[in-house]
C-alpha positions as CSV (number, residue, x, y, z in Angstrom):
1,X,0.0,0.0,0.0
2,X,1.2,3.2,-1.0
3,X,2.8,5.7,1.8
4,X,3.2,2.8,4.1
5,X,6.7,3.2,4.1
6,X,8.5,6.0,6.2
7,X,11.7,5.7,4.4
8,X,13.5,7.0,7.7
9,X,12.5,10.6,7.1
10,X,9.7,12.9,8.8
11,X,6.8,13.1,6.6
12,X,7.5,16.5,5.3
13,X,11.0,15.5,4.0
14,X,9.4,12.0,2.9
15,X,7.0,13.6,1.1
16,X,9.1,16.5,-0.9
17,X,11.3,13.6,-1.6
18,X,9.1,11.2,-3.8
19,X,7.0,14.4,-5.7
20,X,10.7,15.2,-7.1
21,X,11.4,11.2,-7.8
22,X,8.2,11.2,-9.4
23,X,8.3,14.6,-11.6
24,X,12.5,13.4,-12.3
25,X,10.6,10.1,-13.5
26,X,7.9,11.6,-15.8
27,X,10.6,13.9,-16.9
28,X,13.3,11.6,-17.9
29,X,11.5,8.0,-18.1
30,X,13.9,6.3,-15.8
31,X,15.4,7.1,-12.6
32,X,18.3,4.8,-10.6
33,X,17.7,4.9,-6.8
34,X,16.9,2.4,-4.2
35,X,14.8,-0.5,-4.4
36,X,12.3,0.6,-1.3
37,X,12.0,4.5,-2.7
38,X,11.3,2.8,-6.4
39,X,8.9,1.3,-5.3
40,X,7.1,3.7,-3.6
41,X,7.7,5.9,-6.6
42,X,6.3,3.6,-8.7
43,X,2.7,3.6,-6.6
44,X,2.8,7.3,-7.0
45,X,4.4,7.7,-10.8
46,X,1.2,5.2,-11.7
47,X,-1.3,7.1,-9.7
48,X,0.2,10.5,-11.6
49,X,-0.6,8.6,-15.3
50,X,-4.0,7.2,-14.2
51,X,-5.4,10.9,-13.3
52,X,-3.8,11.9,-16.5
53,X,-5.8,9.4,-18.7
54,X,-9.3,11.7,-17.7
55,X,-8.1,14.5,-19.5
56,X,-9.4,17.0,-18.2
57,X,-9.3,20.6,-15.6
58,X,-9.7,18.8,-12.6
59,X,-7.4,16.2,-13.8
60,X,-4.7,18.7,-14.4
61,X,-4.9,20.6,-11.0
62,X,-4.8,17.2,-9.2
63,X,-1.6,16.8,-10.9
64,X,0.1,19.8,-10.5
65,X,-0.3,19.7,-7.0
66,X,1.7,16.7,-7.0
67,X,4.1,17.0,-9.7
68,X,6.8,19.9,-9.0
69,X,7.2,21.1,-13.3
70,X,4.7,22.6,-15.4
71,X,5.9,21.4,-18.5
72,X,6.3,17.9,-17.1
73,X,2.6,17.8,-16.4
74,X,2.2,19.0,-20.2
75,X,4.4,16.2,-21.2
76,X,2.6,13.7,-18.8
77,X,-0.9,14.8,-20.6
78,X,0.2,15.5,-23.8
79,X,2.5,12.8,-24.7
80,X,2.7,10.0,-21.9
81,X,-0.4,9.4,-20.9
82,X,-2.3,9.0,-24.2
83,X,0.0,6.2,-24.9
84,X,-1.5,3.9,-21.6
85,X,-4.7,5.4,-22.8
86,X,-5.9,1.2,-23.5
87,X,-3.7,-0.4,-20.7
88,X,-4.7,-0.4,-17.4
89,X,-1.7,-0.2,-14.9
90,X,1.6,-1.4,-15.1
91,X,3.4,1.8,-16.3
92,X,6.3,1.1,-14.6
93,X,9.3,-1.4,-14.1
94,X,11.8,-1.5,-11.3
95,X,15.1,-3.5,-12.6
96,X,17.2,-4.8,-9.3
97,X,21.1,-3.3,-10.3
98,X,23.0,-5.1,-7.6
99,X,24.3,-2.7,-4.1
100,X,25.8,0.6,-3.8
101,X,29.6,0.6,-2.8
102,X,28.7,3.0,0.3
103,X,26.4,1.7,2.5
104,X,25.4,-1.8,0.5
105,X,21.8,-0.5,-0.3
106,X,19.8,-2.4,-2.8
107,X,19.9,0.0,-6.0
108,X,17.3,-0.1,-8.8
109,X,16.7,1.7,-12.2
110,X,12.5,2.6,-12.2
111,X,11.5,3.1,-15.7
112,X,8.7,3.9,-17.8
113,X,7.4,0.4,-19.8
114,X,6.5,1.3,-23.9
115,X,2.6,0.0,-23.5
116,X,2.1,-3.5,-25.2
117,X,0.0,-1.5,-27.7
118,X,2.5,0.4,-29.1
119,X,4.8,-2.8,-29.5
120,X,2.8,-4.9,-30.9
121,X,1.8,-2.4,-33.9
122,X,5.7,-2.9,-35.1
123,X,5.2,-6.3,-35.4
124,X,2.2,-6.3,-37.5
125,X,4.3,-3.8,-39.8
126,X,7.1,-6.0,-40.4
127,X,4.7,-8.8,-41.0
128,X,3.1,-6.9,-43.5
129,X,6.2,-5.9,-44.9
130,X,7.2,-9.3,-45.0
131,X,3.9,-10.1,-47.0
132,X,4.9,-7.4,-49.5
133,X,8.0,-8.6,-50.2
134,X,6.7,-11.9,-50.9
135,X,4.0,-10.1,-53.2
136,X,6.6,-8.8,-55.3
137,X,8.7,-11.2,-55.7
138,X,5.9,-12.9,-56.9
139,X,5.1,-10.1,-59.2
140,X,8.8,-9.4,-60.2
141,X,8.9,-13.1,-61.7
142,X,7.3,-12.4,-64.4
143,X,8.9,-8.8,-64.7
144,X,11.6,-11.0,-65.3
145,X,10.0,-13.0,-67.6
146,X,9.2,-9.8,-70.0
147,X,13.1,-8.5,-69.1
148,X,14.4,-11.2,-70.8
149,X,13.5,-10.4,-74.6
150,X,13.9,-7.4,-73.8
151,X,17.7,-8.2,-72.8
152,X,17.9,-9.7,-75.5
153,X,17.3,-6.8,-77.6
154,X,19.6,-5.4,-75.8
155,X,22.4,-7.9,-76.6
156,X,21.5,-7.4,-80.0
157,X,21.8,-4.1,-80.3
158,X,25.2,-4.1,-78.5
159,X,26.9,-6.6,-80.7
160,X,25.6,-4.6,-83.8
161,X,28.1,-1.7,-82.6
162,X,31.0,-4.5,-82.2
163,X,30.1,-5.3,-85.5
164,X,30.1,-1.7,-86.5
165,X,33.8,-1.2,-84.5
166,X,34.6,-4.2,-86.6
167,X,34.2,-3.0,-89.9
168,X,35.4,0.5,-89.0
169,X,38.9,-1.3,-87.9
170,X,38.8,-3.2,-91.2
171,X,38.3,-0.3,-93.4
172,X,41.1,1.9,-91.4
173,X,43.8,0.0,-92.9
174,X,42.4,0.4,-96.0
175,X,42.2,4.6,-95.6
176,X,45.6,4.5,-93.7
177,X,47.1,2.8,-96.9
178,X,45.4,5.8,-99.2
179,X,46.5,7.8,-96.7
180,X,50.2,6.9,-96.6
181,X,49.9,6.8,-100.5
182,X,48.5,10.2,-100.9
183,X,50.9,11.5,-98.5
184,X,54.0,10.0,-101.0
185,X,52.3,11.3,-103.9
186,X,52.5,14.8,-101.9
187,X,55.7,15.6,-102.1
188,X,56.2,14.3,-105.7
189,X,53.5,16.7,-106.5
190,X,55.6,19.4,-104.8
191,X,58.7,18.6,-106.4
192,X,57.1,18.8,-109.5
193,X,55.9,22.6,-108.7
194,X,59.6,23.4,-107.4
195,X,60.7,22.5,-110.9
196,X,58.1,24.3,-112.9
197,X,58.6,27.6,-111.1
């Protein structure tokens, strides 16, 4: 039962103690202290998010006059809260870390659980994903199918400019021979100029 446990503090001290546990845990989603104040943050922290489900004025003020931060309680209603909107309780985990070197006390991280909502719609993606990659390799076997003439046209039309290099190889011997006898007919051509002049 909640505020059963004194925590070895007067109640004032007690009490200004968990609001700023609890407002450091809406805040952050996960706080490290010890086992016995987690879990008296944790009746709290769940009590905060319930309220915050409603919605509404009254809601609101109850909050605010536990939770130390404005914009933490705007968080809280904003963001937080909508996601446990279908889950009744169980907001929170409290994970056992081992002792603290000081005084051997039982530590423990209290966080904020993602609601089983919100992880199951991931799953249900990447199943329909799954399912759409199935549905086009289905479809993209007979893409294939059609991609093969039409790599074959392809092939075609890439040998016919080997064929094309080809020839053009076989005739530049031919030019480079007219060529080279052009180029001795040049200077005869010249000489004979020299010698009409």
């Amino acid at each position: 039962m909640p505020g059963t446990r004194k925590l070895g503090r007067p109640t004032d001290h007690r009490r200004a103690m968990l609001r700023g546990l609890v407002t450091y845990l809406l805040e952050k989603g996960r706080v490290e202290t010890t086992v016995t104040r987690a879990k008296e943050v944790r009746a709290m922290a769940e009590k905060m998010i319930t309220i915050a489900k409603d919605n509404s004025l009254h809601a609101r003020r109850q909050v605010l006059a536990y939770v130390t931060k404005e914009d933490v309680v705007k968080k809280l209603f904003d963001e937080t809260a909508p996601k446990y909107q279908d889950v009744k309780g169980g907001y929170t985990r409290i994970i056992k870390t081992g002792t603290r070197r000081g005084d051997a006390a039982e530590m423990a991280i209290i966080e904020l659980v993602e609601p089983k909502a919100a992880e199951e719609k991931p799953v249900k993606k990447t199943a329909s994903r799954a399912a759409k990659k199935t549905a086009s390799t289905k479809k993209a076997a007979p893409e294939k199918k059609a991609e093969e003439p039409a790599k074959a046209e392809e092939k075609a039309e890439a040998a016919e400019p080997a064929k094309a290099e080809e020839k053009a190889e076989a005739e530049e011997p031919a030019k480079t021979e007219e060529a080279s006898e052009t180029a001795e007919a040049a200077p005869e051509q010249t000489e004979e100029k020299a010698d009409a002049e």
